[in-house]
C-alpha positions in Angstrom: 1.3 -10.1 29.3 4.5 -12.6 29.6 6.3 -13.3 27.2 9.4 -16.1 27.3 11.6 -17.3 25.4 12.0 -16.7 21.7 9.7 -18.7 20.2 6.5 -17.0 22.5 8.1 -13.9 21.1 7.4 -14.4 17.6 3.7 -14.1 17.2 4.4 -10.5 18.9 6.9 -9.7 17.0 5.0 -10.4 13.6 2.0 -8.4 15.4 4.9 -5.3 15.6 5.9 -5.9 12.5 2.4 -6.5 10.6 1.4 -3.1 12.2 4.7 -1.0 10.6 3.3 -2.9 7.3 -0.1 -1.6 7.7 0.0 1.6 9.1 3.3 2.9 7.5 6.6 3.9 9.6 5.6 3.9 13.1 7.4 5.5 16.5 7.7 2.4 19.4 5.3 4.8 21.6 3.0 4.8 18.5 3.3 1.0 17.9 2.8 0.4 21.8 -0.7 1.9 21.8 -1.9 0.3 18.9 -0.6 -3.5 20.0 -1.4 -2.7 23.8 2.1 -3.6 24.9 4.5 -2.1 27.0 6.8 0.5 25.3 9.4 -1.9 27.0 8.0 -4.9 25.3 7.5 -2.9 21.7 11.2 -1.8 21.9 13.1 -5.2 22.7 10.8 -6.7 19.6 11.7 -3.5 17.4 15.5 -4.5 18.4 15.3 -8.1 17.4 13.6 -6.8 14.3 16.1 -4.6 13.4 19.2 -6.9 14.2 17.1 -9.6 12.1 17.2 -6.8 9.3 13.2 -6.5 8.8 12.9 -3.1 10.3 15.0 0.1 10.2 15.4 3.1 12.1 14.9 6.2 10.7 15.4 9.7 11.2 11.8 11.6 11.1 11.3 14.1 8.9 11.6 17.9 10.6 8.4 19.9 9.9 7.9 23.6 11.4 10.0 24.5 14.2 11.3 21.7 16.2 11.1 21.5 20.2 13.5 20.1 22.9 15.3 16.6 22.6 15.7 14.5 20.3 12.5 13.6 18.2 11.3 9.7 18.2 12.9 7.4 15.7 10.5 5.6 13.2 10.9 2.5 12.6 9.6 1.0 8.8 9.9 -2.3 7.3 13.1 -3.0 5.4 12.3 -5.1 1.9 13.4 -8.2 3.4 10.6 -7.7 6.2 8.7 -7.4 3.2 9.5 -10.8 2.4 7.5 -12.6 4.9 4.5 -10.8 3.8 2.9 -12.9 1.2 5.4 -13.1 -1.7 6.6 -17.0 -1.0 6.0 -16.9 -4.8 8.0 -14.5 -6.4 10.6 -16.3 -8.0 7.6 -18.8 -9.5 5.6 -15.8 -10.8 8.4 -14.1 -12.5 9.9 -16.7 -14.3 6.2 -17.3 -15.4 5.9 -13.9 -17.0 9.7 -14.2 -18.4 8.2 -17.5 -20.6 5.2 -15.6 -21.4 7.6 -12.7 -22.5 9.8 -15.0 -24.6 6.8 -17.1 -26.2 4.2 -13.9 -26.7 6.1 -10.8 -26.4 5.5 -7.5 -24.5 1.7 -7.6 -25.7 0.9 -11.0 -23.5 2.7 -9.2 -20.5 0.5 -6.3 -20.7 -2.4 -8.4 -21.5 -1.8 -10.8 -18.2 -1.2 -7.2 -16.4 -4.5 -5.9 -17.6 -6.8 -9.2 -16.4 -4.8 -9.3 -12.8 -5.8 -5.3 -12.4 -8.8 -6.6 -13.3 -10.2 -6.9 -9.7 -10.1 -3.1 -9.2 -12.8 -2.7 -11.8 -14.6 -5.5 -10.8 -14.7 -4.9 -7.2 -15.6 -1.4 -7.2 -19.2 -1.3 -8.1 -19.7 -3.8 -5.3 -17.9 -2.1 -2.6 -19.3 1.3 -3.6 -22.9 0.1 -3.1 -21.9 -1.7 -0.1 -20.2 1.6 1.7 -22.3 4.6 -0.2 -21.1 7.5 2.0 -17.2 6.1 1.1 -15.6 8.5 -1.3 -14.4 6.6 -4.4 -10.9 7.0 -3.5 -11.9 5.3 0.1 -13.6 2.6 -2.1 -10.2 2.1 -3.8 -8.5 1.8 -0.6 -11.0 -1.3 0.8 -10.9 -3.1 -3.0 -6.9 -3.0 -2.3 -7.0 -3.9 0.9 -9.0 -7.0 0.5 -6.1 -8.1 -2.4 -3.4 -7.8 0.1 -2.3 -3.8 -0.2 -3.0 -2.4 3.2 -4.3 0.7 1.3 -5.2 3.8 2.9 -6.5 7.3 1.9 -4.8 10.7 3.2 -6.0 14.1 1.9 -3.2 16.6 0.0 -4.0 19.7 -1.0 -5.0 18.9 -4.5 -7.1 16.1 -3.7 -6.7 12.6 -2.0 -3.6 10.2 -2.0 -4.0 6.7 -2.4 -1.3 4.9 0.1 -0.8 1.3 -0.1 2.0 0.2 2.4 2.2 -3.2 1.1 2.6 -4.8 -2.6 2.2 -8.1 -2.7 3.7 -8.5 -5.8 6.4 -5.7 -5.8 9.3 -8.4 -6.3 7.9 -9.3 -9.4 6.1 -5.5 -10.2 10.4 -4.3 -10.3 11.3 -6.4 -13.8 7.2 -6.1 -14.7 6.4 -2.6 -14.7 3.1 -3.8 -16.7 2.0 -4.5 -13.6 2.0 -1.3 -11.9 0.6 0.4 -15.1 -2.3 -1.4 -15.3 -3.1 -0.7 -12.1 -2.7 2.6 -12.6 -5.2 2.8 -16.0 -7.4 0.7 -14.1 -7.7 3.4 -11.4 -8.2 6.1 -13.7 -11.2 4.1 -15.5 -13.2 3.7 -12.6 -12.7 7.0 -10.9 -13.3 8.4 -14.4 -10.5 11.0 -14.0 -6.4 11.2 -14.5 -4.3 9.8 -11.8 -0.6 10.0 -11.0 1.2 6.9 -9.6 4.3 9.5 -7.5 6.0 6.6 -5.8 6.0 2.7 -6.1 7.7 -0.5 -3.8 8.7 -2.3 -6.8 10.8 0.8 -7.1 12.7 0.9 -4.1 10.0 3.3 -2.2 8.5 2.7 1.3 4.9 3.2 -0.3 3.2 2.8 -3.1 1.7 6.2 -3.8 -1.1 7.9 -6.1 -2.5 11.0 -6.4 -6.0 11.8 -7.3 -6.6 15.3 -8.1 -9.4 17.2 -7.8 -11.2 14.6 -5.2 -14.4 16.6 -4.3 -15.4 16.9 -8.3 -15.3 13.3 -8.5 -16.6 11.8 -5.2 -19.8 10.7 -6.6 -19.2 10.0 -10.3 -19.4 6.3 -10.4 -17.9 4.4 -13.2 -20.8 3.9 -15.7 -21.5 8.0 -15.2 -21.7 9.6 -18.7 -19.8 12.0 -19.7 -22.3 14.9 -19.2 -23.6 13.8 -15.9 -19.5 14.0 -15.1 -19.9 17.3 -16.4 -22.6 18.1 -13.6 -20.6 17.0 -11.1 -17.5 19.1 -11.8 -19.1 22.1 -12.6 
């Protein structure tokens, strides 16, 4: 592949950067092997990236017993990388919800917060039926995904973890925490069990994160189960 001049380099560079988005913090070997570029290649982009203040370098975190040399920097989007990533309308949005705050109060928030988390609920069923061997948390992940989340599902010891490595409307999520929340209680409803929002963008995090405990009692109690047949499940 050649690449000259800056303005060929862009589309590559918003490839390097798109993939930090979606996948989380990434190493420039890492990066290289997903894109199919040269670690050359990934590394000049990652340095325009970071001089352009989109990406950062950071320092991975030690686990066990470390080897020889120095371990691989990873490099994660900064929130003004962010900022190219489908939030044009910030400013518009939250001066919307500061009217609707001074002309209906905290309850017309909440209330436009509960009909945008909406879509969870509403796309859930469908994608569930569409993907039956998905576990409901991997369901979760695809009904994200498809708003704009880049969600993704990791297993922790006491369950699952819902990742999503993009908010498109943390800007706005940061003086609206309604929005967040109803996300949250919408999550809860359709996986019919308590969940635990443990990180968020809107609050200065690199992901947004959830935890959803006890993952192989609730894997297939969809959200219409009743309360007994829940009771089957988990016992």
């Amino acid at each position: 592949m050649t690449e000259t001049g800056l303005d060929a380099d862009q589309p590559t560079r918003r490839r390097v950067a798109h993939s930090i988005l979606v996948n989380g913090p990434s190493t420039a070997a890492a990066l290289a092997e997903r894109l199919d570029l040269t670690p050359a290649a990934v590394r000049r982009h990652l340095d325009q990236l970071v001089a352009e203040g989109a990406v950062e370098a950071r320092d991975p975190r030690s686990v066990g017993v470390r080897g020889r040399g120095r371990p691989a920097k990873l490099f994660a989007l900064t929130e003004h990388g962010r900022d190219g990533f489908d939030q044009q309308y910030d400013d518009l949005a939250a001066e919307a919800l500061r009217f609707l705050r001074e002309t209906g109060g905290e309850d017309a928030v909440r209330a436009f917060a509960d009909r945008r988390a909406a879509f969870i609920e509403r796309r859930f069923p469908e994608v569930q039926a569409a993907f039956p061997d998905a576990s409901p948390a991997e369901v979760l992940a695809m009904v994200f995904s498809d708003e704009g989340y880049a969600a993704a599902v990791h297993e922790i010891p006491v369950g699952e973890e819902l990742c999503q490595q993009h908010c498109p409307v943390s800007h706005v999520a940061h003086e609206f925490p309604q929005l967040c929340e109803a996300e949250t209680e919408a999550i809860s409803r359709v996986l019919g069990t308590h969940v635990q929002r443990l990180a968020t963008i809107a609050h200065g995090d690199g992901v947004c994160t959830t935890c959803i405990p006890g993952v192989h009692q609730i894997n297939r109690v969809s959200p219409g189960s009743t309360n007994r047949e829940k009771e089957q499940v988990t016992s």
